[in-house]
N, C-alpha and C positions, 0 to 999 in steps of 0.2 A: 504493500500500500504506500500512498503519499500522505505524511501525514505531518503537518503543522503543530508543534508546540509552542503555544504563549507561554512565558514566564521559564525558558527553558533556561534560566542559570539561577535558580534556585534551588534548595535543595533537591526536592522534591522532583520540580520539573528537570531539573539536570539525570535524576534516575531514571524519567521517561524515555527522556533522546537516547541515551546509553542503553536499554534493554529495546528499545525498538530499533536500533542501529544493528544491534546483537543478532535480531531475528530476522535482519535482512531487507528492513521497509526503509526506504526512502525520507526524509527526514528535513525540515524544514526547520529549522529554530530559530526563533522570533525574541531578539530584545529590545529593549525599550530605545537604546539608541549603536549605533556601529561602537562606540567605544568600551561597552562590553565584550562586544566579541571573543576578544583573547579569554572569556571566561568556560566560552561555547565549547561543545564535543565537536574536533577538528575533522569528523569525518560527516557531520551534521552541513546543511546549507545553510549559511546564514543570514538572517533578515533583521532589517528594525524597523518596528513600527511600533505606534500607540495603539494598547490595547485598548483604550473607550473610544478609540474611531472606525466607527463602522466602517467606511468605506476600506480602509486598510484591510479590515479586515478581513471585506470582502471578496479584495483583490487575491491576498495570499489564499481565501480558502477556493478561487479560479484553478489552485496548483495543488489543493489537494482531495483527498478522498475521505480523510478522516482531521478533526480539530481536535487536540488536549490544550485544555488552558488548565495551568497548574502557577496563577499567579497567587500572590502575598504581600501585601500592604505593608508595605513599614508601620510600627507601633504610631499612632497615632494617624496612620490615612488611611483606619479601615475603612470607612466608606466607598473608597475606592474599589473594593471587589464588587457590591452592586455595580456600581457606574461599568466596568468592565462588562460582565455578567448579562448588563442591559445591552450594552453596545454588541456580545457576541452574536447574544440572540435576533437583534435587530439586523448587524452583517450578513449573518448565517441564516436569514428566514426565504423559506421557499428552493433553498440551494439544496443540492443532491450529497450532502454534506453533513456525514453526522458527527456530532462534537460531545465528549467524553469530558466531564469536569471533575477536576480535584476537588473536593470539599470539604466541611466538618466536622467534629464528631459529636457537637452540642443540642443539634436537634434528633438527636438518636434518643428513644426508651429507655430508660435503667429497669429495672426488675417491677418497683414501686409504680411504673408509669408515667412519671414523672421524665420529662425531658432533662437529660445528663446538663443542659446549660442550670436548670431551675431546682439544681440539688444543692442541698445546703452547703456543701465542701467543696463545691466547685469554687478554681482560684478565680479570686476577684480579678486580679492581673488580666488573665483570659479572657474575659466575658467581653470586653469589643469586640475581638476577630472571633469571639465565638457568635455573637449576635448578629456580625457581617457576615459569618456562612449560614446563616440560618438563613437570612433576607435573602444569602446568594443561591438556596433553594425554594425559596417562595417565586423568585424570578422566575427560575425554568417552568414552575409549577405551573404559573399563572400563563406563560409563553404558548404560543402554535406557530406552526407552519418548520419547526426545527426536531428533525430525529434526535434525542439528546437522554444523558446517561449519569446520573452522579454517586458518584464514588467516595462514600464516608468512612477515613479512617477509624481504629478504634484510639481507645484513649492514649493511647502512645506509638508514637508514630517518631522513630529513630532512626539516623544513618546503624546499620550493621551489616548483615551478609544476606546471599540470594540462595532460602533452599527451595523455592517454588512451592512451597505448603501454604498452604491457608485454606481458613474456612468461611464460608457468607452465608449473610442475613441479609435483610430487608431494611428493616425500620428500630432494626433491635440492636443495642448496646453488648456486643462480643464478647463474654468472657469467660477464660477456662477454668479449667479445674482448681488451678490455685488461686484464681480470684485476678488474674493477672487481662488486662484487656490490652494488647498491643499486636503490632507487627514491625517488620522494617520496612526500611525506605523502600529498598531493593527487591524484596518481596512483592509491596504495596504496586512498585511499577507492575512487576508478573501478574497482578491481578488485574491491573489496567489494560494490560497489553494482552493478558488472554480476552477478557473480555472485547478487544476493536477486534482481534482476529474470530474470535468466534461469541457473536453476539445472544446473550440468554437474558440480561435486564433491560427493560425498560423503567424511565424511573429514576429512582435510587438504589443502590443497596451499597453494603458494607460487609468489609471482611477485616478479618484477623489471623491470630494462630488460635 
């Protein structure tokens, strides 16, 4: 496949380009200006553009088959994942183009029903970019005319190693046997990247170990 990532020198998005380069797709990464570059996977194409301008957006998703946007706000401009989030869908509406988004893990279920943002232990620190990914799935929720797919980590979400395991949910907060709700980075990508090769959610869902 051709497949475009926004936010491709982040963490996260950095482990997309790299496990989709791995399996052979073609690969488009998108930063915010050319002097990132040197930051980008060097076998990756690379682009900049603004991710809240639809047209941009538009343009690059002319050149692909599938979208990941795995962007992140600096502390203090979460708002800016809506503003994104809106512009992708707005780009992306009516195009033959389905787009796979990073999200999460705060409008996920806890056991109680309670959404994991609106439990008492939840850090306070957190709760903006936990409340800009909530809004950044009430967007797709509310959107049409876009194929679209969101992908909620579980409560920990680490750079570590790639064993291809993990489990998914839907709407449910992940955890195992030890009480433990994570995965890694590198994983996280394998669950992204199985899911653009062989598509089973619509929606949301979420996995873990």
């Amino acid at each position: 496949m051709r497949i475009t990532v926004f936010g491709a020198t982040g963490a996260t998005g950095s482990r997309m380009v790299a496990e989709a380069l791995a399996r052979g797709h073609q690969v488009t990464a998108v930063a915010r200006s050319a002097a990132r570059f040197p930051d980008l996977h060097p076998q990756a194409t690379h682009r900049a553009a603004d991710a809240t301008d639809p047209a941009a957006i538009a343009a690059l998703a002319a050149e692909a088959d599938l979208v990941i946007t795995a962007t992140r706000p600096r502390p203090g401009r979460e708002p800016e994942l809506v503003q994104v989030t809106e512009a992708l869908f707005t780009g992306l509406r009516e195009r033959d183009v389905r787009l796979l988004l990073v999200g999460g893990s705060a409008s996920l279920r806890v056991a109680t029903g309670e959404l994991l943002v609106d439990t008492a232990d939840f850090p306070a620190h957190l709760r903006p970019i936990a409340l800009a990914c909530k809004d950044q799935l009430a967007v797709a929720e509310a959107s049409t005319g876009v194929d679209w797919t969101y992908l909620s980590p579980p409560m920990l979400l680490e750079p570590g190693v790639r064993t291809g395991r993990y489990r998914t949910g839907k709407d449910e907060l992940l955890i195992d046997e030890q009480g433990d709700s994570a995965i890694s980075m590198e994983d996280f990508a394998v669950a992204l990247l199985d899911e653009a090769e062989r598509p089973r959610h619509r929606g949301r869902f979420t996995v873990a170990y």
